[in-house]
Every structure is written in structure tokens, then in C-alpha cells.
MARLUM-433262 format. One record per residue (C-alpha): residue number from 1; residue in three letters; x, y, z. Coordinates in steps of 0.001 Angstrom, whole numbers, m for minus. Example, Ala and Ser with C-alpha at 12.3 -4.5 7.8 and 13.67 -1.06 7.14 Angstrom:
<rs>
{1; "ALA"; {12300; m4500; 7800}}
{2; "SER"; {13670; m1060; 7140}}
</rs>
This chain:
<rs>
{1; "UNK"; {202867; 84274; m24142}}
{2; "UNK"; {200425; 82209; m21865}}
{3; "UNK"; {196578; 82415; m22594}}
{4; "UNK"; {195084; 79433; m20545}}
{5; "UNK"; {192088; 80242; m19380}}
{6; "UNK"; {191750; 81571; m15497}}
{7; "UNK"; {189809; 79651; m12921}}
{8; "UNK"; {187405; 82908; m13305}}
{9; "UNK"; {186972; 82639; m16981}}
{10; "UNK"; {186403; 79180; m17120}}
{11; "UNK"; {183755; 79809; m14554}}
{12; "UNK"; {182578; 82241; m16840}}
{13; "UNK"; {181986; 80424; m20199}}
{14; "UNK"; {179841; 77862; m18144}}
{15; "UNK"; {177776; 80349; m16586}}
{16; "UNK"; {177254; 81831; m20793}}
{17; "UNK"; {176874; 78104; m22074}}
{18; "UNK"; {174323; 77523; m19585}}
{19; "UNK"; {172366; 81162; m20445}}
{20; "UNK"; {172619; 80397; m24149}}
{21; "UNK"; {171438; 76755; m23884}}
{22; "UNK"; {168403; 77620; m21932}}
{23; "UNK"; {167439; 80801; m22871}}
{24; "UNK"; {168818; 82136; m26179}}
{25; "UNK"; {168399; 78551; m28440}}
{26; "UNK"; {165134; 78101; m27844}}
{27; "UNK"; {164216; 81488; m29149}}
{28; "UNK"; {167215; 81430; m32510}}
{29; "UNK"; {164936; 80097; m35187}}
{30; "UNK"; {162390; 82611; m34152}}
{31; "UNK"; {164904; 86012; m34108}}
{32; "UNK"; {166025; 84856; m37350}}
{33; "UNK"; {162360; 84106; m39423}}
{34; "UNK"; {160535; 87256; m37445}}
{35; "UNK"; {163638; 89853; m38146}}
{36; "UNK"; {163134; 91373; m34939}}
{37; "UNK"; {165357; 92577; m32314}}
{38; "UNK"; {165367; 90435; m28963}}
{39; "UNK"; {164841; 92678; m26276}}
{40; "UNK"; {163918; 90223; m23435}}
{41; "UNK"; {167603; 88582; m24568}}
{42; "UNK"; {169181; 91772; m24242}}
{43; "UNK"; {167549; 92665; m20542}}
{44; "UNK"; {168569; 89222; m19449}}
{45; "UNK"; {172683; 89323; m21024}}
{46; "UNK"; {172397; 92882; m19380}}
{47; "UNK"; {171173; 91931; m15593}}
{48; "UNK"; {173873; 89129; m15775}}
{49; "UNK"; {176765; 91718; m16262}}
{50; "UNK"; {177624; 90737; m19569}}
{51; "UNK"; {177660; 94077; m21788}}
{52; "UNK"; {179962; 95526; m19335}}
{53; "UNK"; {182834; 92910; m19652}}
{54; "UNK"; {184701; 95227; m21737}}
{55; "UNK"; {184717; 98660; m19925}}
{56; "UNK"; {186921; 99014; m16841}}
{57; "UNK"; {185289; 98719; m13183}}
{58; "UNK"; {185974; 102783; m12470}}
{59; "UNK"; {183492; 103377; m15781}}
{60; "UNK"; {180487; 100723; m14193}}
{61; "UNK"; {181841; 97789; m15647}}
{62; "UNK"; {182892; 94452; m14550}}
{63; "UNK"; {186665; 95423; m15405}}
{64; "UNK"; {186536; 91082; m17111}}
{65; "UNK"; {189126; 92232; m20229}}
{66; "UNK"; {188853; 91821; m23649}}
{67; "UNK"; {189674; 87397; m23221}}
{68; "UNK"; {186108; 87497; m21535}}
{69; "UNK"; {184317; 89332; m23977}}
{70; "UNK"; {185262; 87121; m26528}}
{71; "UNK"; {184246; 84489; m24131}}
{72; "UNK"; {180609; 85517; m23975}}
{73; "UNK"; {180560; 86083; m27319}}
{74; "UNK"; {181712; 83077; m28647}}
{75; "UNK"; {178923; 80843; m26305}}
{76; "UNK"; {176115; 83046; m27656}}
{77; "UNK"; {177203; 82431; m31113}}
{78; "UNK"; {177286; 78710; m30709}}
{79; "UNK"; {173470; 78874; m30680}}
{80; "UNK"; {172665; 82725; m32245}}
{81; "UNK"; {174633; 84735; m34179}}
{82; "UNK"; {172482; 87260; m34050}}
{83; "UNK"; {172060; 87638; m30215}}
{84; "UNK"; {175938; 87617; m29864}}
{85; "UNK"; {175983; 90674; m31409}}
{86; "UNK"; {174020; 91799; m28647}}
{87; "UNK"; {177199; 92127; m26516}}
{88; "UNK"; {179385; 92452; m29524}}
{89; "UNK"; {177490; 95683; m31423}}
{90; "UNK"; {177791; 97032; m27624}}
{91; "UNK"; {181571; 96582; m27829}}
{92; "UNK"; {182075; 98067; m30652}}
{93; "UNK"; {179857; 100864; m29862}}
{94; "UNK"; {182065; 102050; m26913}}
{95; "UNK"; {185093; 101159; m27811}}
{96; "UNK"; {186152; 104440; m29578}}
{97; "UNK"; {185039; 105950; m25835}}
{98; "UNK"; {187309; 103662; m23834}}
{99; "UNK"; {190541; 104445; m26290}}
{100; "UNK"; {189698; 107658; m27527}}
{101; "UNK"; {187501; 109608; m25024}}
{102; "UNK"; {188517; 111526; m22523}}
{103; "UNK"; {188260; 110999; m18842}}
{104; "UNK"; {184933; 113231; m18612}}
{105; "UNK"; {183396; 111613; m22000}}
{106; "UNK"; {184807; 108050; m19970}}
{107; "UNK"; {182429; 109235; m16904}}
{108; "UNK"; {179572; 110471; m18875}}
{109; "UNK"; {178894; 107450; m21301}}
{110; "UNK"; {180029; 104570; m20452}}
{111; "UNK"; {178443; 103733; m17150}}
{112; "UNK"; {174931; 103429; m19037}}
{113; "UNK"; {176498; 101231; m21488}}
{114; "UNK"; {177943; 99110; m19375}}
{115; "UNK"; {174416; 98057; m17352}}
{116; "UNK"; {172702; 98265; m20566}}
{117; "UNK"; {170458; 101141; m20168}}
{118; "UNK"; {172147; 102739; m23200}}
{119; "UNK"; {172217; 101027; m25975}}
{120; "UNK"; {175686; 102036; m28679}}
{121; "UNK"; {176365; 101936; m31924}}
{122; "UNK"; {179246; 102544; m34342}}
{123; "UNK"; {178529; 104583; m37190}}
{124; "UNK"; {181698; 104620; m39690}}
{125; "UNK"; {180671; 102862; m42883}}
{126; "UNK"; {178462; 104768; m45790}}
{127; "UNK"; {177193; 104078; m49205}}
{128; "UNK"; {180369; 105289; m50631}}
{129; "UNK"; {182736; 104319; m47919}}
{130; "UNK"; {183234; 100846; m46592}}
{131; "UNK"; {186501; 99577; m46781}}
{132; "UNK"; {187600; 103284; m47879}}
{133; "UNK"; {187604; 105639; m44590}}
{134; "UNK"; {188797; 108389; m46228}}
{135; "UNK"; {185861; 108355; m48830}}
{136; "UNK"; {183888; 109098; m45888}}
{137; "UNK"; {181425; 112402; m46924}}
{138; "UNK"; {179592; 113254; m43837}}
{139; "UNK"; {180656; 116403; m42884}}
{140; "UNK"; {181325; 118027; m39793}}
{141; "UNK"; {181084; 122015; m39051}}
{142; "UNK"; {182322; 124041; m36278}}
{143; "UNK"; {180058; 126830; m35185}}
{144; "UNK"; {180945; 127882; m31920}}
{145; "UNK"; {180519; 125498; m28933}}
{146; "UNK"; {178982; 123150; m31179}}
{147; "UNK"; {179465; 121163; m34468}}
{148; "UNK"; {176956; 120991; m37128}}
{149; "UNK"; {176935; 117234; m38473}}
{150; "UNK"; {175333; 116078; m42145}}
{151; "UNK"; {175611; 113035; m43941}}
{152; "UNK"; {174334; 109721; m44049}}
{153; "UNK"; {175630; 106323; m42335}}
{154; "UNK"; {174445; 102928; m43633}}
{155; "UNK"; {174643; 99267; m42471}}
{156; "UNK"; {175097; 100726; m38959}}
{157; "UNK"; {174167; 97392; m36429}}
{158; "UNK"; {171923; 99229; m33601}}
{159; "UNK"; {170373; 101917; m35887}}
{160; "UNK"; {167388; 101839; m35334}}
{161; "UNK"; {167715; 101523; m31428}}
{162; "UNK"; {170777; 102862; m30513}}
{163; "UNK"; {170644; 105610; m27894}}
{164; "UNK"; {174876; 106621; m27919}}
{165; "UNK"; {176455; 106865; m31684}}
{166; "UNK"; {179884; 107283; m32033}}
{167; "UNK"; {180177; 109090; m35559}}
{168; "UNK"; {182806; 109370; m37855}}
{169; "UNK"; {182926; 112946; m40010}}
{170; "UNK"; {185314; 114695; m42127}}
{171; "UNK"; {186156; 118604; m40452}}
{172; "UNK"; {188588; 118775; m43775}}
{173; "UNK"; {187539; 116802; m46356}}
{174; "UNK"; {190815; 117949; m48573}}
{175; "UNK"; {193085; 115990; m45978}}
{176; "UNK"; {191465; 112680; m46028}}
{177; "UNK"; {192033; 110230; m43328}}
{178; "UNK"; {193725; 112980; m41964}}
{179; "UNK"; {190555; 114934; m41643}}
{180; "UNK"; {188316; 112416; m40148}}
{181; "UNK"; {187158; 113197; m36490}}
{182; "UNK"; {185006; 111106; m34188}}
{183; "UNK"; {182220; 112399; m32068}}
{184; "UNK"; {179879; 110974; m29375}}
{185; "UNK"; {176434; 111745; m30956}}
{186; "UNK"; {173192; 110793; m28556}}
{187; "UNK"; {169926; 110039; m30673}}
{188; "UNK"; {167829; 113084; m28718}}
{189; "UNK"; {169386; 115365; m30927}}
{190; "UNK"; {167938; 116893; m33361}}
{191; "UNK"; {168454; 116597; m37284}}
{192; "UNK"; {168431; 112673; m36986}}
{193; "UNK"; {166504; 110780; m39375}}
{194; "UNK"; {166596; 106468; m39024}}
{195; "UNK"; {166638; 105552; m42493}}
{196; "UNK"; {165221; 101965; m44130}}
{197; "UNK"; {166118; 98808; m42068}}
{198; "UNK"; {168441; 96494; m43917}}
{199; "UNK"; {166854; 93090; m44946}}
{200; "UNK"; {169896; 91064; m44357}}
{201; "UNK"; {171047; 87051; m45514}}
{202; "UNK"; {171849; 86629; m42263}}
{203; "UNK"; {171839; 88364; m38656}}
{204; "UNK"; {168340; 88596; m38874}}
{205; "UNK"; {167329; 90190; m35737}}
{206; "UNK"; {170024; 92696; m35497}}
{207; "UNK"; {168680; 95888; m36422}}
{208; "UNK"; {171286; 97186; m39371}}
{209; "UNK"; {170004; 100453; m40710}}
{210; "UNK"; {170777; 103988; m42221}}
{211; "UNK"; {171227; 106699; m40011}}
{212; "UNK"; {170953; 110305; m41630}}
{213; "UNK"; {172417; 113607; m40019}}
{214; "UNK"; {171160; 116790; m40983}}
{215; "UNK"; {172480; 119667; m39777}}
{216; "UNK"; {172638; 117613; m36354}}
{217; "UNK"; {174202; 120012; m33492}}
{218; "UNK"; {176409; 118032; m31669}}
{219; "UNK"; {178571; 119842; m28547}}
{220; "UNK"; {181852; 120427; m29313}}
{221; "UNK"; {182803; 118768; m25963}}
{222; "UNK"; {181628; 115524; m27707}}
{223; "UNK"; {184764; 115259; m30235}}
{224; "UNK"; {187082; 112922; m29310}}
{225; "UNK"; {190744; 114001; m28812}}
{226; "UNK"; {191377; 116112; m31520}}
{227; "UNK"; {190305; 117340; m35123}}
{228; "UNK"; {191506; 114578; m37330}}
{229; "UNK"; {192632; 111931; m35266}}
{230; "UNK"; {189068; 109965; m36103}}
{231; "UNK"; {191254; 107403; m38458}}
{232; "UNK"; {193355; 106751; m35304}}
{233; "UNK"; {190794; 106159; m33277}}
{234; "UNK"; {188834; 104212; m35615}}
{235; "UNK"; {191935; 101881; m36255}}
{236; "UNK"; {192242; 101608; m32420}}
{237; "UNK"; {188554; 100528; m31881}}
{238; "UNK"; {189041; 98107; m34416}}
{239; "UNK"; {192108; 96168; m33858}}
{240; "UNK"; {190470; 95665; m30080}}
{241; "UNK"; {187291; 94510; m31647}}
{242; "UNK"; {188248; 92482; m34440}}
{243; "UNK"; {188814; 89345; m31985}}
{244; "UNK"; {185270; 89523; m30688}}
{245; "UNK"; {184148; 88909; m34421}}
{246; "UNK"; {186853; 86326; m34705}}
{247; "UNK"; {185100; 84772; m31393}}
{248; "UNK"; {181273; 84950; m33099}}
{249; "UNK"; {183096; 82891; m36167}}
{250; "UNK"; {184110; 80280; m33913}}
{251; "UNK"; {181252; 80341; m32007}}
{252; "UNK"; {179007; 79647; m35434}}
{253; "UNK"; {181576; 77209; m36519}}
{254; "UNK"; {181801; 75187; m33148}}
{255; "UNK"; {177564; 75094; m32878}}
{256; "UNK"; {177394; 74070; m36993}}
{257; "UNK"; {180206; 71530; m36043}}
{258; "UNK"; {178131; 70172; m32883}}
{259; "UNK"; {175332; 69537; m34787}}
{260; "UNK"; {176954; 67522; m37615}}
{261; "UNK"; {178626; 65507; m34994}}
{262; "UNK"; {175371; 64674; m33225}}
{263; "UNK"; {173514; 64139; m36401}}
{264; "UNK"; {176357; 62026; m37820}}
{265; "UNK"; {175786; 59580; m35205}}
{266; "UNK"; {172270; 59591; m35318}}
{267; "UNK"; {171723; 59317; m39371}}
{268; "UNK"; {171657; 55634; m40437}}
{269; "UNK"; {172252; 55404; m44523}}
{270; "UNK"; {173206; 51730; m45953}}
{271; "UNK"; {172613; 49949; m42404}}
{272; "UNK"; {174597; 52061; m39906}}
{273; "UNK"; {175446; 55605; m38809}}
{274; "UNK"; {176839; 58049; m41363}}
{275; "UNK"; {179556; 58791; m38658}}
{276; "UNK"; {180880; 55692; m39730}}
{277; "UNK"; {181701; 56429; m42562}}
{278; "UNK"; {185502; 57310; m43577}}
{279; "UNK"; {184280; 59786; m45776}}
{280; "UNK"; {182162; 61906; m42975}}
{281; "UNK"; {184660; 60780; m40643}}
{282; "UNK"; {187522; 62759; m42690}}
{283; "UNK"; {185044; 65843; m42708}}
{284; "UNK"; {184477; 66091; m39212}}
{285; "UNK"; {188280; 65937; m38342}}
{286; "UNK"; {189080; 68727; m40434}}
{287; "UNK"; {186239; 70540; m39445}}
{288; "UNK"; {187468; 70067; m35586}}
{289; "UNK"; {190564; 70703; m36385}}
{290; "UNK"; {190117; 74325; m38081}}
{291; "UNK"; {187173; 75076; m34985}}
{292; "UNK"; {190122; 74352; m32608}}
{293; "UNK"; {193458; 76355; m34831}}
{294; "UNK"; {190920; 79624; m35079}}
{295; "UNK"; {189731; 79336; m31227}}
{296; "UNK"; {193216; 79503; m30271}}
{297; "UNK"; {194741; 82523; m32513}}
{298; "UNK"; {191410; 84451; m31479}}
{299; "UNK"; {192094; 83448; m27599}}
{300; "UNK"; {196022; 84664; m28272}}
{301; "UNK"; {194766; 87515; m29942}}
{302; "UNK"; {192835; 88889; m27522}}
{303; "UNK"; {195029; 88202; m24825}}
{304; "UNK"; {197823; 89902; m26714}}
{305; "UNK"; {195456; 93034; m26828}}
{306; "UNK"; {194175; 92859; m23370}}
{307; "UNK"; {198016; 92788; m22192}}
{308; "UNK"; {199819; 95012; m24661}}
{309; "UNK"; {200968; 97762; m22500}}
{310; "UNK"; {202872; 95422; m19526}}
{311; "UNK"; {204273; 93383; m22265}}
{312; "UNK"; {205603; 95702; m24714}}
{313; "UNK"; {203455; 94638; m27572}}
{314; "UNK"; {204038; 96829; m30633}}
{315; "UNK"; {201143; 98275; m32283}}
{316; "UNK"; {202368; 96806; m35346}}
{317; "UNK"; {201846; 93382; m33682}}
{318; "UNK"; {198524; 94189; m32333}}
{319; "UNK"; {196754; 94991; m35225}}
{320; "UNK"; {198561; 91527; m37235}}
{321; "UNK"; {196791; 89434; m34737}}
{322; "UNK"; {193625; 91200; m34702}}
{323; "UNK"; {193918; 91374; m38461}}
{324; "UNK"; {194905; 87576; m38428}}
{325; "UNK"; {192151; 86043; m36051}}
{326; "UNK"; {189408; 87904; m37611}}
{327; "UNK"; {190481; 86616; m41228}}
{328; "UNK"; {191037; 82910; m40166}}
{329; "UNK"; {188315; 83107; m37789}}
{330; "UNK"; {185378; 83812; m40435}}
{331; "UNK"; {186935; 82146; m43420}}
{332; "UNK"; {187006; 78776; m40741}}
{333; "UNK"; {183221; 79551; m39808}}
{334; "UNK"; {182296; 79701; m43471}}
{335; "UNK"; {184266; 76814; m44493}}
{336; "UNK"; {182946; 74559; m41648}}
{337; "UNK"; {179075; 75609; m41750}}
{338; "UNK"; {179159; 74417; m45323}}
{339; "UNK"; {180384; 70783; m45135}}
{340; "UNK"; {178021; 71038; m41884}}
{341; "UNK"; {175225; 71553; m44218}}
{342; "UNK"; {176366; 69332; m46338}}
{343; "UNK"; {176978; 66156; m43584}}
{344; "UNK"; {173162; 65957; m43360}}
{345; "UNK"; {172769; 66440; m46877}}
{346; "UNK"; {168888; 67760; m48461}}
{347; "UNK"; {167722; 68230; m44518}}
{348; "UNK"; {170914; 70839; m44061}}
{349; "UNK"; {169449; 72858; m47082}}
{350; "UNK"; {165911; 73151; m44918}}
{351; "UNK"; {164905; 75723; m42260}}
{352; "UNK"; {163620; 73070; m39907}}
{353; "UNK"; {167372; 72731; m39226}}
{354; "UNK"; {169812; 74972; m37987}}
{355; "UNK"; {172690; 74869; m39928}}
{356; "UNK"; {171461; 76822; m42790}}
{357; "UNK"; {170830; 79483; m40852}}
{358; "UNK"; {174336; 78908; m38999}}
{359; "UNK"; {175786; 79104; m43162}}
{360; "UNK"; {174380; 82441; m43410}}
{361; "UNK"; {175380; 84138; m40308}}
{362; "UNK"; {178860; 82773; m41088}}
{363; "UNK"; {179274; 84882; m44351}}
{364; "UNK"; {178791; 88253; m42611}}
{365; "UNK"; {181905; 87542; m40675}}
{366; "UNK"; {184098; 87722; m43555}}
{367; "UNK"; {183053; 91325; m44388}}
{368; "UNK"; {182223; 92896; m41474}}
{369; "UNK"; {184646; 94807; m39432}}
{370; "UNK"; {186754; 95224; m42022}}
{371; "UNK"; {186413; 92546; m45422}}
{372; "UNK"; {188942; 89481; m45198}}
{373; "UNK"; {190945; 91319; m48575}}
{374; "UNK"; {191279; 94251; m46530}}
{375; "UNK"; {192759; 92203; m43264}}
{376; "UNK"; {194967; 90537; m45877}}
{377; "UNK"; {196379; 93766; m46860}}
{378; "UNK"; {196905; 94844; m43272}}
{379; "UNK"; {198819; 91782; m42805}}
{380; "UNK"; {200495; 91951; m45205}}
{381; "UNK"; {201575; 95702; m44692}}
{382; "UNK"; {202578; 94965; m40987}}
{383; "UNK"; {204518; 91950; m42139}}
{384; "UNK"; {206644; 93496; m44511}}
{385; "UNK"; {207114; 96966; m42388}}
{386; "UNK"; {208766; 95195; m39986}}
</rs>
């Protein structure tokens, strides 16, 4: 299966390298120390197209593909984790529209998200309920044309300033995963209460906070597909965003491993540039090397998804690559930012560098979006199914 890079997505990644260089490093150090949300970052990503990559042109997107998203993703991470999840937190917020909504939900929602007036969010996870889905306790109630939500969501990136939810609820908490539904909840309903902001390692500047229903009406024309197939669609959302997580690992591993390189060759210790030195020499070709192996099974991985349905791609397969680029993706990034740190020694352990900061946005990759264990046992499911 081919996945070189079109003459249109090559023209693409320049066009992002050139945004992030200019506009979103110069502002990284400050997102991170200040904690706070960069809106002028998200109006300019927005006017340049980039938060509709993902959603088809007949919904107000550019109609790009999934290969592109991780594109634009993986540029901005180079430089800031936290504004890649600009576009990424976007993605993940419509995604259970695009593959689970129907064709009037399609219409209604995500036009807005595409030109980024509306801002979405995912809302799955809760205090007893990560990695479990069907631990999940927020409850939703029929009551005529509407459904009565209550419960409370936490770690949910966009909180705080997300204007689209889509929400996760049990309508029969005896069955399980097979009673979790999904809805399309929009903040100007009543009964919804932004809990305490997160104060994070890393991703600082992505808003991450509770979000509490209580008795919340939400219009029953707002559940997507049917009573209990939210696991499904959940799943489904997942295994099509899991590469654009894989691509914000690479993106922090590639920046950390820029900057070693550059500082390498600058650094003189005993006479001469570290970067002559076997010893750093050894570390940067390893660290190259993984950058390179997880850019490549994310880039397959998301072209795999993208064209699924005119190759005959088995579900089964899908989710193993998603599952596998993700995993290898963020365990590279974390791997890599360390020995980054570490080739330039005491001044990678202080703020006035960027690599620390590059270490801790790497670690949230290996839990988010499903925790590295939890894509092992996927894999290792699928594997062994087959």
C-alpha cells in the first residue's frame, strides 16, 4: 500500500512549517508558563483552513483526508504541543459526527466546526472511567422528545470553551458497553456546570476541565444512531483519531530531536563540538532513526484509514494500525525528548530551553486517547483474532 506524499500534501506541510515557525514558536514558551488558551493561534489555524481538513467538502470542509490532518498536526507539534491540539481536540471533537451522525446532525454541526466558529469537544472519560467505558455513570433519560442528561465528565480538552460536546451516557446502565449512547450536546443548554480547570505537567494551554450535567435536556434528535451503539461509535472515533496523536508524538520528537542536533554542533566541551563525539553521535542516530520508523507507521496508518473502504481494509486491521502508531508513536516521543534533554545536559533540565517542556508534552501522549497498556491489549486482541 503506497503512502508517498501527493504534490498537494507536500505543498501543504510547507505552508504549516512556515505558520508554525513564524507564528506559533515564538509564542510556545509563553502558552506553556501563562496556562492559557491561544486564541489569536486558533483564529489564524482557522482562517488558513486548517480545522476543517478532516470533515468532507459537502459538510464546509476542505475534504484534505485524514494523511493531511496528521500533516498539520505533526508541524504544529514540532514547535507546540499544545497548539497542535488546537486542530487535533477539533478532530476528535467531530469525529463521532462524521462516523456516527446522521446526514441532518452532518448538516447541522459540522459546517461551524469546520471554519472554526464552533469550537468541539469529546467528552467520554470520568473520574471512574478512563480506560473502562463501560464504568461510565452519567446517565441518560428519555422523557419524551428529549433526554435528560446527569453526570460528570473530567479531563475533557476544550471544557472550558467548547461550544459542541459530543457526550457519552449510559440509557441502561445494567448492559454496559452495550448501554452507552452518544449525543451531540451544545453548551447553551441548560444544567451545565464547567467544573475546576486541570493544572496539567504538560499541555499547558489546552484548557482540560470537568464538565458536569445536571438534569441537562438534550433533544432526542441529538442521539446518534441508536440507543447503545455509543461504544461503537466511540471505538470508531478513535481508531480514526489515534494517528493524529501518533502525528503530535512525532511532531514533539522530531522538534526535541532538531534541537539536540543544532545544539550538538554548537556545544564545544574538551576543545570541539559535542556532535563529535561517538557517544552523542550514537544518540542522535537512534534518536533519528526511531523519529523516522514512527513517522512512517503513523503516515501508513492514516492512509490505511483514510482508504479503508476502496481497499477492503478490515476493521480488524484498522484499529491494529491505529492501535500500533499511537503506541510506537508516543513511547518514540518520550524516549527521544529524554536523551534530547539529556544531549545538552544541566541547560536541558532549565526552562530557558525548550526541550523540557518538549519532555513533558511527550508523556501525555502515552495516555491519552487510550493508555499505551490499553493499545497493547487491542493489539494484541486483533492479532490473535485473526
Amino acid at each position: 500500500m503506497s503512502y508517498q506524499l501527493s504534490e498537494e500534501q507536500e505543498m501543504l506541510r510547507q505552508s504549516v512549517r512556515r505558520l508554525a515557525e513564524d507564528k506559533v514558536a515564538p509564542r510556545a514558551a509563553e502558552i506553556d508558563e501563562k496556562d492559557e488558551y491561544p486564541w489569536d493561534l486558533k483564529e489564524l489555524i482557522a482562517d488558513q483552513g486548517l480545522l476543517g481538513a478532516g470533515i468532507p467538502e459537502e459538510y464546509g470542509g476542505t475534504g484534505a483526508g485524514l494523511p493531511s490532518v496528521v500533516l498539520i498536526v505533526e508541524e504544529i507539534a514540532k514547535v507546540s504541543a499544545a497548539a497542535s491540539l488546537i486542530v487535533a481536540a477539533q478532530e476528535l471533537g467531530m469525529m463521532p459526527i462524521l462516523v456516527g451522525g446522521s446526514e441532518a446532525q452532518k448538516q447541522k454541526y459540522l459546517p461551524g466546526i469546520a471554519d472554526g466558529d464552533q469550537i468541539a469537544a469529546f467528552a467520554l472519560t470520568e473520574p471512574n472511567a478512563g480506560s473502562d467505558a463501560g464504568s461510565v455513570k452519567t446517565r441518560a433519560v428519555r422523557e419524551g422528545d428529549k433526554y435528560i442528561l446527569s453526570g460528570q465528565k473530567c479531563f475533557i480538552t476544550n471544557g472550558s470553551i467548547a461550544d459542541v460536546f459530543t457526550v457519552f451516557a449510559t440509557t441502561d446502565p445494567k448492559a454496559g458497553l452495550k448501554g452507552l449512547s452518544a449525543f451531540i450536546v451544545e453548551k447553551s443548554y441548560p444544567g451545565i456546570t464547567i467544573g475546576k480547570k486541570e493544572h496539567k505537567m504538560g499541555i499547558r494551554g489546552s484548557e482540560t476541565t470537568e464538565v458536569i450535567f445536571d438534569n441537562c435536556p438534550v433533544p432526542a434528535e441529538n442521539l446518534m444512531g441508536k440507543e447503545g451503539h455509543g461504544f461503537k461509535i466511540a471505538m470508531m472515533t478513535l481508531d480514526c483519531t489515534r494517528p493524529v496523536i501518533g502525528a503530535q508524538a512525532v511532531g514533539i520528537a522530531q522538534g526535541a530531536l532538531d534541537y539536540a542536533v543544532s545544539y550538538a554542533k554548537e556545544r564545544v566541551q574538551f576543545g570541539k563540538p559535542i556532535a563529535m563525539f561517538q557517544g552523542i553521535q550514537f544518540m542522535l542516530a537512534d534518536m533519528c532513526t526511531r523519529v523516522e520508523a514512527a513517522r512512517q507507521l503513523v503516515y501508513k496508518a492514516a492512509h490505511m484509514i483514510e482508504n479503508a473502504g476502496k481497499n477492503n481494509v478490515s476493521a480488524s486491521e484498522v484499529g491494529r494500525f491505529s492501535s500500533m502508531c499511537k503506541l510506537f508513536a508516543s513511547d518514540v516521543a518520550m524516549q527521544v525528548t529524554v536523551d534530547a534533554v539529556q544531549v545538552l545536559g544541566g541547560y536541558g533540565y532549565m526552562k530557558e530551553y525548550p526541550l523540557e517542556r518538549m519532555m513533558r508534552d511527550a508523556k501525555i501522549t502515552q495516555i491519552y486517547e487510550g493508555t499505551n497498556q490499553i493499545q497493547r491489549v487491542v493489539i494484541a486482541k486483533n492479532l490473535l483474532s485473526d
